[in-house]
N, C-alpha and C positions, 0 to 999 in steps of 0.2 A: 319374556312371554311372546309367543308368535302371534300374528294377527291375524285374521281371516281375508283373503283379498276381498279389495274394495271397500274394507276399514279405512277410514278416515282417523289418523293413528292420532295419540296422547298418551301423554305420559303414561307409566304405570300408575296408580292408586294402589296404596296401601290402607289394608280397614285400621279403623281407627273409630275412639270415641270421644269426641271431644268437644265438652263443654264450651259455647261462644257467644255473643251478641255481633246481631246485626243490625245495624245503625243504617236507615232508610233514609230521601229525601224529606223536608220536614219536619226533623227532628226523632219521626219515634222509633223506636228500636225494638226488639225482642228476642228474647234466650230462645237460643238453638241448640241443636248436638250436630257436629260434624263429623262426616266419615268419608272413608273412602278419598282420603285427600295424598295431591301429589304437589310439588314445586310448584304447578301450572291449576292447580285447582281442586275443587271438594265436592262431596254430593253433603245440601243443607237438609237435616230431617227438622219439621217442623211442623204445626198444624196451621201456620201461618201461610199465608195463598202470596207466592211470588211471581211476578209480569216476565218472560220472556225478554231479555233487553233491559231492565231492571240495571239500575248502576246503585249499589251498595256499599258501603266498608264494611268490613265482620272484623270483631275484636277478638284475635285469636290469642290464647292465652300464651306466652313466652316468644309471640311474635307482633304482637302491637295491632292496630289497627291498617288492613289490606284492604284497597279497594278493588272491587271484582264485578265482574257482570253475568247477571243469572245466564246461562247458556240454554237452560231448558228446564222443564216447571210440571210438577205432578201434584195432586192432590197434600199430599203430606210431605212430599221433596223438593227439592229443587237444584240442578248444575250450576256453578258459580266458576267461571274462569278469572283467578286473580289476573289485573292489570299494573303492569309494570309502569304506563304513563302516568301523568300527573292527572289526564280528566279526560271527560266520556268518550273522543276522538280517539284516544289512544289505547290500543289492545292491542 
């Protein structure tokens, strides 16, 4: 897929629907659907209100628990870029 100049590029996303939890600071968690996911990350649909910068694990099913950081936060969605480091520093 070609990009529009001045896109700031990522991967493709491929839609998808997939059942997940997200496991927050604190302990508490809450069932998600994920879509729209690629190697490097997923759009989180939820009615749950995610913080911009937000560091999370989502419990993806046949992939174990990923930790990732909201990227960007809407009413009912949210961008989550998986991170490859061990902790917050690292993306």
């Amino acid at each position: 897929m070609d990009r529009e100049h001045g896109w700031i590029g990522r991967k493709d996303r491929h839609p998808v629907t997939v059942d997940a939890v997200v496991h927050r600071d604190g302990g508490s968690h809450v069932a998600v659907t994920l879509a729209d996911m690629s190697d490097e990350g997923c759009r989180i649909e939820s009615d749950e209100h995610f913080r911009i910068g937000e560091y999370v694990e989502i419990d993806i099913p046949d992939r174990g628990r990923t930790k990732a950081q909201i990227r960007w936060a809407l009413p009912d969605s949210a961008g989550a870029k998986f991170l490859s480091g061990a902790g917050p520093d690292q993306d």
